[in-house]
PAMARZA-266370 format. One record per residue: residue in one letter; residue number from 1; x, y, z of N, C-alpha, C, CB in turn. Coordinates in steps of 0.02 Angstrom, whole numbers, plus 32768, in hexadecimal, padded with zeros to 4 digits. Glycine has a CB too. Layout:
BEGIN
{aa: A&i: NUM&npx: X&npy: Y&npz: Z&capx: X&capy: Y&capz: Z&cpx: X&cpy: Y&cpz: Z&cbpx: X&cbpy: Y&cbpz: Z}
...
//
This chain:
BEGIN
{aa: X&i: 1&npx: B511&npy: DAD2&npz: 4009&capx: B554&capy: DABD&capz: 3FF9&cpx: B57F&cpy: DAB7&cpz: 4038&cbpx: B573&cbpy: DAED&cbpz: 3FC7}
{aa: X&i: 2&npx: B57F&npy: DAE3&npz: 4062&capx: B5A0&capy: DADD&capz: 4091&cpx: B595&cpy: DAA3&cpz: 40C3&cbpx: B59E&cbpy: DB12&cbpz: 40A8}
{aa: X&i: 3&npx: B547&npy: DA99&npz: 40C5&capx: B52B&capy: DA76&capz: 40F1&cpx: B557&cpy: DA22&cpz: 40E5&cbpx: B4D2&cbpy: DA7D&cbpz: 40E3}
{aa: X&i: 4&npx: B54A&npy: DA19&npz: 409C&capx: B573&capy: D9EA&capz: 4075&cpx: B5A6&cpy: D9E9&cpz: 4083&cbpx: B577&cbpy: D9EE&cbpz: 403C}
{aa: X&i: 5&npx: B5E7&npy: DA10&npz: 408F&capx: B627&capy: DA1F&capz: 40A9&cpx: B626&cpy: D9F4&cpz: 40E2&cbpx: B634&cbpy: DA6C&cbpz: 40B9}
{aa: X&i: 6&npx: B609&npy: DA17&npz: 410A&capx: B608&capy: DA00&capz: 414C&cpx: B5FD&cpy: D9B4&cpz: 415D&cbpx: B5D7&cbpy: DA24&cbpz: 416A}
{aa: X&i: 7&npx: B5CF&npy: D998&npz: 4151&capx: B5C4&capy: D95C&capz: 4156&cpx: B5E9&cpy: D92E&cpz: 411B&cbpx: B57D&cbpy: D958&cbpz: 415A}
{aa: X&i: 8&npx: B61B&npy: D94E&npz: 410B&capx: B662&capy: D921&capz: 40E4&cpx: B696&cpy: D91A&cpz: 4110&cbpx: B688&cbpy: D947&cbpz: 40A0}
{aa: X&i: 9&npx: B69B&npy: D949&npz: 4143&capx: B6CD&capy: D959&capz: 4162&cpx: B6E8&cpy: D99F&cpz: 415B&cbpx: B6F5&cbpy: D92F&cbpz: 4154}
{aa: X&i: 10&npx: B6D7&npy: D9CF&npz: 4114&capx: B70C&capy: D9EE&capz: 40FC&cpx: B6EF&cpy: DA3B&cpz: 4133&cbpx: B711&cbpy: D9F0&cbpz: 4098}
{aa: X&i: 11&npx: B728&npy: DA55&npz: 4152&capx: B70C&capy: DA93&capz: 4190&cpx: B722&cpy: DAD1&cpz: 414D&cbpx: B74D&cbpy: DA9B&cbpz: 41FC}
{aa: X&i: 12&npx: B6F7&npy: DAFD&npz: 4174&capx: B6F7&capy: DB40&capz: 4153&cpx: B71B&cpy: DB67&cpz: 4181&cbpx: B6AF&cbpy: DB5E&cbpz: 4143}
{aa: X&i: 13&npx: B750&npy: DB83&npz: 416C&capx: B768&capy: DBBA&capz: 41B8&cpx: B76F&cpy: DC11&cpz: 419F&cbpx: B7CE&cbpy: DB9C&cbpz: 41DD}
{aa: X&i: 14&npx: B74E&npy: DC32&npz: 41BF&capx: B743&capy: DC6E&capz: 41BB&cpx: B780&cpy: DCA1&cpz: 41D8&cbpx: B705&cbpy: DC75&cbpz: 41DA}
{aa: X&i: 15&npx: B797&npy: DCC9&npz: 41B7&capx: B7F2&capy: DCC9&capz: 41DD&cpx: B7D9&cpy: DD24&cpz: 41DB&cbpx: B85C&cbpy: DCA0&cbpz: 4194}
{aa: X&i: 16&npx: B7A3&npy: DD3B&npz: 41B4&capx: B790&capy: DD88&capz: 41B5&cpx: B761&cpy: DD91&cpz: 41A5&cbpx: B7AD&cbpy: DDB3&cbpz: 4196}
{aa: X&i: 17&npx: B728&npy: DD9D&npz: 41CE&capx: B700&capy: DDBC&capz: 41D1&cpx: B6EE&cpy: DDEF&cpz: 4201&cbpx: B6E4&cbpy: DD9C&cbpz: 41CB}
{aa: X&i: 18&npx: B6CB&npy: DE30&npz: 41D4&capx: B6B2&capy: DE74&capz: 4211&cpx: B683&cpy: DE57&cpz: 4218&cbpx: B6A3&cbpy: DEC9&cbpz: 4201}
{aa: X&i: 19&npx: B64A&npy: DE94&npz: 4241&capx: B618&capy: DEB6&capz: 4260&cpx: B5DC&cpy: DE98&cpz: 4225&cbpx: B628&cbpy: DF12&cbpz: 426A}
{aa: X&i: 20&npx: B5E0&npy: DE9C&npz: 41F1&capx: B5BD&capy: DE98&capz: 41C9&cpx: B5A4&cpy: DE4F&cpz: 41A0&cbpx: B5D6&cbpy: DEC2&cbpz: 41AC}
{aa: X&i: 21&npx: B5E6&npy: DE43&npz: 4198&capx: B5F8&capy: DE00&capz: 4181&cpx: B5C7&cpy: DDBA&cpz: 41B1&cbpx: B656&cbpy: DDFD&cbpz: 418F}
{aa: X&i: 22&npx: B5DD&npy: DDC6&npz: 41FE&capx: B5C3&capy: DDA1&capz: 422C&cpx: B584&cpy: DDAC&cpz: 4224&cbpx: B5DA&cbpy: DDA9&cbpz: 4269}
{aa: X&i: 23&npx: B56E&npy: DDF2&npz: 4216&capx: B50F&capy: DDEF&capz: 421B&cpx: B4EA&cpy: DDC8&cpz: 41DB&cbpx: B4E8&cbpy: DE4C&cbpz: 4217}
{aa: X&i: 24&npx: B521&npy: DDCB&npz: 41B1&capx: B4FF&capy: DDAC&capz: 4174&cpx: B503&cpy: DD5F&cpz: 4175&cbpx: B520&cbpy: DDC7&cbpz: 4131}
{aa: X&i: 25&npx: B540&npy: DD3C&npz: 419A&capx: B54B&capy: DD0A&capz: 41AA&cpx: B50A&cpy: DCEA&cpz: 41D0&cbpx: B584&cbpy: DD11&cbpz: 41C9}
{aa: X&i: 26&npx: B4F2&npy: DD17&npz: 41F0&capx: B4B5&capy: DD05&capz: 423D&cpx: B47A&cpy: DCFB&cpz: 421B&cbpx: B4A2&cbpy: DD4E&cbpz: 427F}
{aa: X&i: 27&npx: B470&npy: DD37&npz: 41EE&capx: B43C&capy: DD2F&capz: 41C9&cpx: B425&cpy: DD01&cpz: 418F&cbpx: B43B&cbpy: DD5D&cbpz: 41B9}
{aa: X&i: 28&npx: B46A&npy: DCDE&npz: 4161&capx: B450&capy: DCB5&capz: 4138&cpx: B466&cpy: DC72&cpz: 4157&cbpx: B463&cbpy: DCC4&cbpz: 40F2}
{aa: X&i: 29&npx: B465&npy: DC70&npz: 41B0&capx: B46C&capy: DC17&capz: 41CD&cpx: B4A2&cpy: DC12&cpz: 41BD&cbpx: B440&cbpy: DBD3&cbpz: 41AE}
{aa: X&i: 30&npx: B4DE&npy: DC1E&npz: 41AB&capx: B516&capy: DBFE&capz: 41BC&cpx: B54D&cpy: DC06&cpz: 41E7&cbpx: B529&cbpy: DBF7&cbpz: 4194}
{aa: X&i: 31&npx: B53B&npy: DC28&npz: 421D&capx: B569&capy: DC18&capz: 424D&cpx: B572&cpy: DBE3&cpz: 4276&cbpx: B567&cbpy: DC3C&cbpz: 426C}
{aa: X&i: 32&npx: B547&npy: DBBB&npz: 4281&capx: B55E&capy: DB80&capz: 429E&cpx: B581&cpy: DB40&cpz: 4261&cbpx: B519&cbpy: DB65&cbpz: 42C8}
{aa: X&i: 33&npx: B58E&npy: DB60&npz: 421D&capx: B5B6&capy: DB2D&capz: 41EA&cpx: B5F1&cpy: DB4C&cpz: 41F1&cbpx: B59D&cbpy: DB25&cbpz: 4197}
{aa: X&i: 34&npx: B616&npy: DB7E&npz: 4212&capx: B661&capy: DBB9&capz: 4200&cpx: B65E&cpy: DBB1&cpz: 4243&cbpx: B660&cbpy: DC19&cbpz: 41D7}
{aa: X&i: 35&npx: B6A9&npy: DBAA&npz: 423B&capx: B6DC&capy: DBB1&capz: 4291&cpx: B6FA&cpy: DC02&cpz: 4267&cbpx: B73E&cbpy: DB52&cbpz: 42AA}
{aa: X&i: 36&npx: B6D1&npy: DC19&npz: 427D&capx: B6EC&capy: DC78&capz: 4278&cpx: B716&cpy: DC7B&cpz: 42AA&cbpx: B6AE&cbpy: DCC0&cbpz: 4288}
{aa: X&i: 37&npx: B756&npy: DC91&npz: 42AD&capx: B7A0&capy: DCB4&capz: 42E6&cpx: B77B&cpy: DCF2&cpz: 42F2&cbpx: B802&cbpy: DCC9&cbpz: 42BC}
{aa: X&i: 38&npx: B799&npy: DCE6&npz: 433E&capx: B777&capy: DD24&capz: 4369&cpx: B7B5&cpy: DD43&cpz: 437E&cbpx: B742&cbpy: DD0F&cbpz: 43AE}
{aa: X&i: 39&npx: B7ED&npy: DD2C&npz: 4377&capx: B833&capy: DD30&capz: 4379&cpx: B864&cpy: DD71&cpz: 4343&cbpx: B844&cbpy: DCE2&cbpz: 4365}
{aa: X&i: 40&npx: B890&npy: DDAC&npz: 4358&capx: B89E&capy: DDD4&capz: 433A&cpx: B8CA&cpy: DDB1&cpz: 4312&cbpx: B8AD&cbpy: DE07&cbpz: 4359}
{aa: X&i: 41&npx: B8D7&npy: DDDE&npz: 42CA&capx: B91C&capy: DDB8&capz: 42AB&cpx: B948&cpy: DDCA&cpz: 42B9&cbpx: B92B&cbpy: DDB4&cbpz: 426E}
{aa: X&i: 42&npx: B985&npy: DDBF&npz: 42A2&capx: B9C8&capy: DDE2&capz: 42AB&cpx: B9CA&cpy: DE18&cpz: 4290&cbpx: B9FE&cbpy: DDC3&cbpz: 4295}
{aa: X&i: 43&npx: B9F1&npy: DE29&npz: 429F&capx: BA04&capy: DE6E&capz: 4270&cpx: BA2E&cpy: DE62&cpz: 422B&cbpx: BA37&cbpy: DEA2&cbpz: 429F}
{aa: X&i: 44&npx: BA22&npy: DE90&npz: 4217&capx: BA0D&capy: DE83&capz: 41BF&cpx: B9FD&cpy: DE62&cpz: 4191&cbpx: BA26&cbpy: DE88&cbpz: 419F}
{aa: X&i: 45&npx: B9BF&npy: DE2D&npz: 41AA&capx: B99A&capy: DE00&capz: 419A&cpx: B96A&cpy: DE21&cpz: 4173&cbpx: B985&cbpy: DDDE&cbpz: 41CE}
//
């Protein structure tokens, strides 16, 4: 589905993910379909 996303145009953006999240991301191939922020939020976000 995502893969499908992608090649519509439509981006996926990842605004929170931990430690965990990213390994599971790695592991089921989709990190190169998610622009994951590596960027802190504001405060009280």
């Amino acid at each position: 589905m995502l893969r499908a996303a992608r090649q519509q145009g439509t981006e996926v953006i990842v605004t929170h993910a931990d430690a965990q999240a990213r390994s599971t991301f790695d592991r089921l191939g989709l990190t190169h379909l998610l622009d994951i922020g590596e960027r802190a939020l504001p405060d009280g976000e």
